[in-house]
N, C-alpha and C positions, 0 to 999 in steps of 0.2 A: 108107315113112318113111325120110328118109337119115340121123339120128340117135340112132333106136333098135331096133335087132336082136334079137330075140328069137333066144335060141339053146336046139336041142331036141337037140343031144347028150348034154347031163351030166343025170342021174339028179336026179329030183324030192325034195325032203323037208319031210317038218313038222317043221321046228323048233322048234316055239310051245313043246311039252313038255320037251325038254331045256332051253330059256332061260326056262321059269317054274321049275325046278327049281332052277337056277342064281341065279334073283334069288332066291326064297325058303330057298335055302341061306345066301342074304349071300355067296354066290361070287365076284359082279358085282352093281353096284348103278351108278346112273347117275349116282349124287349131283346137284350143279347141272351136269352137263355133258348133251350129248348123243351123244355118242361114246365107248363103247367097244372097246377094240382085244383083235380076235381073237389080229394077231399082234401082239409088239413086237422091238424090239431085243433080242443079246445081253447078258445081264446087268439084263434090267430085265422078264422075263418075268411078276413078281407081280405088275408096277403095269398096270393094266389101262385106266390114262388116259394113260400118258406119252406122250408126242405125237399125243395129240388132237388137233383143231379142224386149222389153218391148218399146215403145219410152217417157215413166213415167219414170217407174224403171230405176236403174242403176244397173243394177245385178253383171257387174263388179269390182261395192265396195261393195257388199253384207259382210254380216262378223255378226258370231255368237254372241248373246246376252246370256253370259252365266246362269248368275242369271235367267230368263224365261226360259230358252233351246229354243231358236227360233232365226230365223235365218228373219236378220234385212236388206234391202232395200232399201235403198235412194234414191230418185227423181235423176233424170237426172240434172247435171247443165244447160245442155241446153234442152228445150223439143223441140220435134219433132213432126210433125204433119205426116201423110199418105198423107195428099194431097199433098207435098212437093215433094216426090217421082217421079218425071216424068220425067228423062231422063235417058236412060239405059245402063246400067254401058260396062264399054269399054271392058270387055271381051265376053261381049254376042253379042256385034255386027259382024253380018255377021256371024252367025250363025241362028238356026233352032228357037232358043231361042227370037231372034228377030221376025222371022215370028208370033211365039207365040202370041209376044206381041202386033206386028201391028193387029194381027188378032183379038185380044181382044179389042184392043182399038175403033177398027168400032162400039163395040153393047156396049162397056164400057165404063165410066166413072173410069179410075182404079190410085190407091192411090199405096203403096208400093206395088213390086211384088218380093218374094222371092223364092229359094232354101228353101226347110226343112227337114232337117234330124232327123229319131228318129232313134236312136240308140236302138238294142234288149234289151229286159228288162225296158225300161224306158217308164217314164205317163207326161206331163207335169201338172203347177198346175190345181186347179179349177177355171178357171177366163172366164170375161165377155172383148170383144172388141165392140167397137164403131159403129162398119160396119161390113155387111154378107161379106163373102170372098167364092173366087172360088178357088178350090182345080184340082189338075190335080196328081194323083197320076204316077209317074214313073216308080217308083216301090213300090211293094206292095207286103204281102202275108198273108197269114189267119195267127190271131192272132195281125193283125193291126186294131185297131179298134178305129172310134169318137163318144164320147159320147155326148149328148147335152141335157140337163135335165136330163128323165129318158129316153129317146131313144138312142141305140147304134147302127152305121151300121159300115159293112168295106166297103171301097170306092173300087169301082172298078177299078185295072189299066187300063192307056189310055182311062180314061172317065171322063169330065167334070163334075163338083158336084157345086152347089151353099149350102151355107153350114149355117143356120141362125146362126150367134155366138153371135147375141146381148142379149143373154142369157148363163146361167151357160154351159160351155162345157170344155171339154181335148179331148187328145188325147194319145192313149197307145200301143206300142209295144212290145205284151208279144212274139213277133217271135228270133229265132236267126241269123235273119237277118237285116240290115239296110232297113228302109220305108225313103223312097223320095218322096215328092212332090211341084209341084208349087203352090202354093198360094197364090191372088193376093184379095188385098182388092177391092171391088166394093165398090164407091162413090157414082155409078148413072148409071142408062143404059140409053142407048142413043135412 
């Protein structure tokens, strides 16, 4: 496959337990998004959604263009960068979540690292990112699957994937179940 790498150096884990711990603490909760951030910016380490989603878009002023029928998108007031991303948000500390990421960071150079949920039934769009990202699925089940061109794989749970997205890709969950994963942009390996 030339678009998805599985990588067997970094050390396996269940995280299902510390992130059910976490949700039923009210630590992290998803509210209406689907992304929560591991890491965030300095100074914003309690907000666990701040720069979510797109760090271009503003998908939360999104709003139909009816004359087109298309649905319209505006720039962020403020843009975000992924390398901004480097300290980790106050609910993953002292947690398994943490180890995660000191663990990553030995062989990483790593930019934003998130929670991401796809909820059954849904695809995200067709779009291009700046930087490969590693993926760590949590949970997972056939019928999850990332596309990137014309190549499709499902990512295996509890297995490390380097993922090229600096090309056309999505990702789709035709299961009726929620897919989790971490996904953390790579800037640079060390």
């Amino acid at each position: 496959m030339k678009h998805f790498k599985p990588i067997d150096n970094l050390p396996v884990y269940d995280l299902m337990p510390d992130y059910l711990t976490l949700l039923k603490s009210d630590k992290i909760n998803w509210g209406n998004r689907n992304q929560i951030n591991i890491t965030s910016v300095k100074g914003k380490e309690d907000d666990i959604h701040y720069g979510g989603g797109s760090l271009y878009y503003d998908w939360d002023k999104s709003y139909w263009c009816d004359k087109e029928n298309r649905l319209i998108v505006p720039p962020r007031d403020v843009m975000l960068r992924d390398e901004d991303f480097t300290e980790l948000a106050t609910p993953f500390r002292g947690t398994m979540f943490e180890d995660v990421y000191n663990t990553l960071c030995q062989q990483y150079v790593l930019g934003r690292t998130r929670l991401m949920l796809s909820q059954p039934k849904t695809c995200l769009s067709w779009h291009v990112d700046f930087t490969p990202r590693l993926h760590y699925p949590i949970k997972t089940q056939e019928g999850c699957l990332m596309i990137i061109d014309d190549e499709m794989c499902h990512l295996e749970q509890n297995k490390w994937w380097c993922t090229n997205t600096l090309t056309n890709h999505t990702a789709l969950n035709s299961s009726k179940e929620d897919r989790i994963h971490i996904v953390a942009v790579i800037l640079a390996e060390k």
